[in-house]
C-alpha positions in Angstrom: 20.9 -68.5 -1.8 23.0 -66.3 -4.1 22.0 -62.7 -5.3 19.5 -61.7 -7.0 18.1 -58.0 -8.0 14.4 -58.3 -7.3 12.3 -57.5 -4.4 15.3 -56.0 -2.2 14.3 -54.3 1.0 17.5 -52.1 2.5 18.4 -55.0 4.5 19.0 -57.1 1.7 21.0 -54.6 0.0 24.0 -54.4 2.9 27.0 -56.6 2.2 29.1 -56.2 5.5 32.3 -56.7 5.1 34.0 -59.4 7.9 37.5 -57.7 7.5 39.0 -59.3 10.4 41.6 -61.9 11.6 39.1 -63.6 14.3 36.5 -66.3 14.7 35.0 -64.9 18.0 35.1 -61.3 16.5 33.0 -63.1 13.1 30.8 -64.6 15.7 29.8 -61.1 17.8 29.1 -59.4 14.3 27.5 -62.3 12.9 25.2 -62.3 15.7 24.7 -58.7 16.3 23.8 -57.5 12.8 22.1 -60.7 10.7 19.1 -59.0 10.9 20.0 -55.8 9.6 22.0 -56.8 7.0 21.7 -59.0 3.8 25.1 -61.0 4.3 28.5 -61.3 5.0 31.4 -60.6 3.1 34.7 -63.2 3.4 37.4 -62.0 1.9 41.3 -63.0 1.9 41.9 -61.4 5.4 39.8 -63.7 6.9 40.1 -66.5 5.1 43.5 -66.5 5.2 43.2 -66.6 8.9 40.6 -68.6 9.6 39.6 -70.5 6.0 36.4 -72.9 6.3 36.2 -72.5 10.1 34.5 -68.6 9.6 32.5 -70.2 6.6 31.2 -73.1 8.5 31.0 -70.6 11.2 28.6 -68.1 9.4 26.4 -70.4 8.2 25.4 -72.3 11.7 24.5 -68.4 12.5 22.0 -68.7 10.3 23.9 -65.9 7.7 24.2 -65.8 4.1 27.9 -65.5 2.7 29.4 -63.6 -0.3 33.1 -64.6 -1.0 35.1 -62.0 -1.9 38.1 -64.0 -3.3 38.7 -62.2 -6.3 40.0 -65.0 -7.8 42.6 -64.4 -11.4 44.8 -67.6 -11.9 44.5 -69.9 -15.0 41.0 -71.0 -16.1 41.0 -74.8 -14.4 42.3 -73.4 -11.1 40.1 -70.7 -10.7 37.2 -73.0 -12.2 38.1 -75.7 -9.5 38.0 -73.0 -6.5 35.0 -72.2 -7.3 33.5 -75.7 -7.6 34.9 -76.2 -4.0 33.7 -73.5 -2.5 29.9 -74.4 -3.7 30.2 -77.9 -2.7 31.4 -75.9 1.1 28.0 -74.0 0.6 28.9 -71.1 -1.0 27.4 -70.1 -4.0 28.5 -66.2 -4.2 32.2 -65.7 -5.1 33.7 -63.3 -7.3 36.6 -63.2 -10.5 38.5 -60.5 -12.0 37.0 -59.8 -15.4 40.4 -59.1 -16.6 41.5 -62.6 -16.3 39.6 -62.7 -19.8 36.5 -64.9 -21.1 38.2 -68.2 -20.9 38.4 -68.2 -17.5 35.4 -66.8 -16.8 33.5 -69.2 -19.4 35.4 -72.0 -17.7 34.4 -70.9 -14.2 30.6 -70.2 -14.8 30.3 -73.7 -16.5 32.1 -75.4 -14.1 30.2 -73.8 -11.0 26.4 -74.4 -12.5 27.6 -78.3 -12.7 28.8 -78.3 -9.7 25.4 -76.6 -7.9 23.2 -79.0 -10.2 25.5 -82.1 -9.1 25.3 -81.5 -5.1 21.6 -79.9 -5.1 22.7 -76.5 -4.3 21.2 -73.4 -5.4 22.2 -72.1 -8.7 25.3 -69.8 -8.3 26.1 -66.4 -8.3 29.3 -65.4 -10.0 30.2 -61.0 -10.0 33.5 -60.0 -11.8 35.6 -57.9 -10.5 36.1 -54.4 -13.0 39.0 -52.1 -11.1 39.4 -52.0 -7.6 37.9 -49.0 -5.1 42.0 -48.5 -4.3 42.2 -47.3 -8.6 42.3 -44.1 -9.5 42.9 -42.8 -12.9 46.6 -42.1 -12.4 46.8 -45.8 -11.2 45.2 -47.0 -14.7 47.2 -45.5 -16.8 51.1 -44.9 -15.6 51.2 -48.4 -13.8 49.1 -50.4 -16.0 49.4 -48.7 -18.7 45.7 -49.0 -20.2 45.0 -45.9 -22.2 41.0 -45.8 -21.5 39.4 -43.7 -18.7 38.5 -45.5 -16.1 34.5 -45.4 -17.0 35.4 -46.4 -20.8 37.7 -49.4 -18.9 34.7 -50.7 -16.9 32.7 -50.5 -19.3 34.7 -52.9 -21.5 35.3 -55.2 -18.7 31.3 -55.5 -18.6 31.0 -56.6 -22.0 33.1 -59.1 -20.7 31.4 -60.1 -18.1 28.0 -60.2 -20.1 29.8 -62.6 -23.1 30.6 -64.8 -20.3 27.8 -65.3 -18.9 28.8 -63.7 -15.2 26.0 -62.7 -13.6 26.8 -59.5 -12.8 30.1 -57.1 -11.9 31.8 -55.3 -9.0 31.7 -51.8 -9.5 31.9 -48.2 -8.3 28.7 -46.0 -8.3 29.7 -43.5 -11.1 30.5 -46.2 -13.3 27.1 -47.8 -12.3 25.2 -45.6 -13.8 26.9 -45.9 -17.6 26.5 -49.7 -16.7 23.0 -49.8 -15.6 21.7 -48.0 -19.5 23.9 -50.3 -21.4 22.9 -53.7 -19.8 20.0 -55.3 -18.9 18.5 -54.3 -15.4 18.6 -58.1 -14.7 22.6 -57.7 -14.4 23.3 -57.3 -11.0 25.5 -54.7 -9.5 27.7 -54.8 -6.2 29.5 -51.4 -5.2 32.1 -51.3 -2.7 33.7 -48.7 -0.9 30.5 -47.5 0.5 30.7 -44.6 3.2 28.5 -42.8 4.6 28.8 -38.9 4.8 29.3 -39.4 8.5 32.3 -42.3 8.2 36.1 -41.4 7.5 37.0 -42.7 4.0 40.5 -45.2 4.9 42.2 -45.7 2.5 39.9 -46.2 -1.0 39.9 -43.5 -3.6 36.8 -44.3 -5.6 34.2 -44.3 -2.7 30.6 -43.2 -2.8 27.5 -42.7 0.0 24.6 -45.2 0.3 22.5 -42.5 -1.6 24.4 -42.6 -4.2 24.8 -46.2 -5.1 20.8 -46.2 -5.1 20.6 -43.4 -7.3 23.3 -45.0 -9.7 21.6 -48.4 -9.8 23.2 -50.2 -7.7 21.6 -53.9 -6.4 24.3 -54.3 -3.4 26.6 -52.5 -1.1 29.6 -53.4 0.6 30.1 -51.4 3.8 32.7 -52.8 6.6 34.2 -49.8 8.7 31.0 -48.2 9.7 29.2 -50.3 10.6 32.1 -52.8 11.7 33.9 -50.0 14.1 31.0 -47.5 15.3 30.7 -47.7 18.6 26.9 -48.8 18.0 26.9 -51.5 15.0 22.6 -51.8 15.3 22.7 -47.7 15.3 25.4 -47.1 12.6 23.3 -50.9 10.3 19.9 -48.8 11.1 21.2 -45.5 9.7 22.3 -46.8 6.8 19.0 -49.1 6.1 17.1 -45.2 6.4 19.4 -43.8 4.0 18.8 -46.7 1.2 15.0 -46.1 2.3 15.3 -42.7 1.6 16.9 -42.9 -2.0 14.7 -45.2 -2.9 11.6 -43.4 -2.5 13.3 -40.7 -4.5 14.5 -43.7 -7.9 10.8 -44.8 -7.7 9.2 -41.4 -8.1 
């Protein structure tokens, strides 16, 4: 049904990541955890391996499904993935922002036609800003952007609101800049979420499920975990009392 940013309990808020080469593997999780978490994340790991098979897979599971293509090619091509993967059922994907506003323009129009044309719910299209992998060093001796990585995301936002994306992939820190200049009707996705009990990998920017709360965030992307504890209900439940926790504390 696509995100939204109202009315989320903790479940709804968990984004777990299917990182993984296998359809029977996608099928254990998928049936383990769709009740403690909001959806399932596809990204170019599995879809490389698998492509509409996990898709088609996840949905007769009864799941919800956020694509994680990160897609940055010209504006028709990107525009035209996106149409395909609604008319497969899928109406969350995500873009870089820093493939500029014509493709992302070209994208959300094309993507709303589509959804109207084949009677699908209305889509849900998050931009990308700086990947979790990005540190500051990154930014600025190999891409050679001069901004800080906050003042950077923060650009890439504006973007993403001139577009008309419907919201933006970001960290926690940078959340919180994000969530007093825009609207709270812009959604937020932050990835790299990791628990204080979890071993980091191999993200730099990475925050706890507290603190995505407390920054505004809407959704969380967690995959290692939950994914790889020995308990995935135990490691899901955890988490859900965590997001519980913080946001008793945001309300008061």
């Amino acid at each position: 049904m696509g995100f939204n940013n109202t009315n989320l309990t903790a479940k709804d808020r968990i984004v777990l990541a299917l990182d993984t080469d296998s359809l029977e593997e996608v099928e254990r999780l998928v049936t383990l955890l769709k009740d403690y978490v909001g959806c399932f994340k596809v990204g170019p790991q599995l879809f490389t391996s698998c492509a509409y098979d996990a898709i088609d897979l996840i949905k007769k599971l009864g799941a919800e499904i956020y694509f994680d293509g990160k897609f940055h090619d010209i504006p028709s091509t990107v525009a035209k993935a996106g149409s395909n993967l609604i008319k497969r059922g899928v109406t969350t994907f995500s873009a870089h922002l820093a493939g500029g506003t014509k493709m992302l323009t070209t994208t959300v129009k094309v993507a709303r036609e589509t959804a109207k044309k084949f009677n699908m719910p209305a889509p849900t299209i998050l931009g990308v800003t700086l990947l979790s992998s990005f540190g500051q060093r990154t930014l600025t001796e190999e891409l050679n952007v001069k901004m800080n990585i906050d003042e950077y995301v923060s650009h890439l936002t504006y973007l993403a609101k001139e577009s008309k994306i419907d919201g933006v992939i970001a960290s926690a820190s940078e959340a919180r800049k994000i969530r007093k200049e825009f609207s709270d009707e812009f959604i937020i996705l932050c990835p790299a979420i990791r628990p204080t009990w979890s071993v980091v990998n191999d993200q730099i920017r990475v925050v706890t499920p507290a603190d995505a709360i407390r920054s505004g965030v809407d959704y969380m992307v967690v995959g290692r975990p939950i994914t790889a504890a020995d308990d995935p209900i135990a490691a899901a439940n955890l988490i859900i009392d965590e997001i519980e926790q913080a946001s008793k504390t945001v309300e008061v």
